[in-house]
C-alpha positions as CSV (number, residue, x, y, z in Angstrom):
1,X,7.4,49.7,-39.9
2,X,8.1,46.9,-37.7
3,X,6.9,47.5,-34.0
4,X,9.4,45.4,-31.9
5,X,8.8,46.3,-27.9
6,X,6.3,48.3,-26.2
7,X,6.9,49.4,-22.5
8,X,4.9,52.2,-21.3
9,X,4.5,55.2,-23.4
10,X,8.0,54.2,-25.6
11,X,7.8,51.9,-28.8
12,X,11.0,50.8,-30.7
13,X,10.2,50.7,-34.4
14,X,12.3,49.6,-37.4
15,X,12.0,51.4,-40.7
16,X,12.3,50.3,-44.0
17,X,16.0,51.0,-44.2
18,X,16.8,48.9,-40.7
19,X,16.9,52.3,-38.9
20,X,16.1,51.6,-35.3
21,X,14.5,54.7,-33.3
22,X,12.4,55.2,-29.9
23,X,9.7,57.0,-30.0
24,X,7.6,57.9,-26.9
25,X,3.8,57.7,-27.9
26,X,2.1,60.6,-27.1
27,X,-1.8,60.0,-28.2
28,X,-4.2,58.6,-31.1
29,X,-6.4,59.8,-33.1
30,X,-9.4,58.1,-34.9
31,X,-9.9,59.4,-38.7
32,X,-12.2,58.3,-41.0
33,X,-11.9,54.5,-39.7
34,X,-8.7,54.3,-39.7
35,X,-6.5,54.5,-36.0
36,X,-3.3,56.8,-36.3
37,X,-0.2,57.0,-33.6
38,X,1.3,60.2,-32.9
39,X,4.6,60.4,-31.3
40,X,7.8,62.5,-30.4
41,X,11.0,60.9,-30.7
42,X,13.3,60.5,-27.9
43,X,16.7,61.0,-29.7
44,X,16.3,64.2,-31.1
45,X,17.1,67.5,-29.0
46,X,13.7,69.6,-28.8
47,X,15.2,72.4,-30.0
48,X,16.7,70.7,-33.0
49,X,14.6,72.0,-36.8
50,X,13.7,68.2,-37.0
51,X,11.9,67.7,-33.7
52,X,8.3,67.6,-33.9
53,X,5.2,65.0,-34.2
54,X,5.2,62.0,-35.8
55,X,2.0,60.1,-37.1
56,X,2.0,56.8,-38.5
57,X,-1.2,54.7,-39.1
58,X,-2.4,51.6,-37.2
59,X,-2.8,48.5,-39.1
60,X,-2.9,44.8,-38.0
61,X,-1.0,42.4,-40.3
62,X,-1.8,38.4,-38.9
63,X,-3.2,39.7,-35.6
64,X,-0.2,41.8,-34.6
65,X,-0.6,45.5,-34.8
66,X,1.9,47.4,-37.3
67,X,2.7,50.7,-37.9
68,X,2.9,52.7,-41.2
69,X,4.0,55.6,-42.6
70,X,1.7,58.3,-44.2
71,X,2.7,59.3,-47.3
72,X,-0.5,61.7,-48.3
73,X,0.0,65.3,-46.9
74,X,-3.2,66.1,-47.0
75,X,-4.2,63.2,-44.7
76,X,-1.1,64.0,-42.3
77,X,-2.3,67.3,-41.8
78,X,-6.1,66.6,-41.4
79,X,-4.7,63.9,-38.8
80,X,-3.2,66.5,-37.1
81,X,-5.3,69.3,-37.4
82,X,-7.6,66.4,-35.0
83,X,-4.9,65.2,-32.9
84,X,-4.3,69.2,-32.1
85,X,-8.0,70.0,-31.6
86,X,-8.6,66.7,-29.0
87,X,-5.5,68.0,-27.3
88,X,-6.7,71.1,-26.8
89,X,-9.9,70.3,-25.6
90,X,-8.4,67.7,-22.9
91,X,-6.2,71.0,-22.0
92,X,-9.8,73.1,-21.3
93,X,-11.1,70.1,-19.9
94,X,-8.4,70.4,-17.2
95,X,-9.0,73.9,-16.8
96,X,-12.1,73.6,-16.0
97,X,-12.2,70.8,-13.1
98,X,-11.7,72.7,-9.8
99,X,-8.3,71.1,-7.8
């Protein structure tokens, strides 16, 4: 997938098929050497059956980082099961520091 723009926390990619979508990033995970994305996307109702994370791998083609789908379910879901447990502990983090 073709990363075209970042501004902020959003990142316009291209897929395969030429389908254009925004996707707002919303961390990254670290997995056995390899850097991963995870993001929601922004055109897609949160209560819609569809809504949910998406990871796709970091690689770097001629210097320029790209991103790329995961195919292996098993590596989605270890990616995740990571992403989930980081978030959490930012979450107790949080609890813990007085205001």
């Amino acid at each position: 997938m073709d990363m075209e723009q970042e501004e902020g926390y959003f990142v316009d990619i291209t897929d395969e098929e030429g389908n254009n979508f925004k996707l707002e990033i919303v961390g990254e995970v670290e997995y056995e050497d390899q850097l991963f994305r995870v993001f929601l996307p922004t055109d897609i109702d949160e209560d819609d059956p569809d809504y949910g994370f998406i990871i796709l791998k970091c690689t770097e083609v001629n210097g320029e980082e790209m991103l790329d789908s995961v195919d292996d379910e098993e590596l989605l879901e270890k990616v995740y099961a990571v992403y989930m447990e980081e978030l959490f502990e930012e979450d107790e983090d949080d609890a813990d520091t007085p205001d």
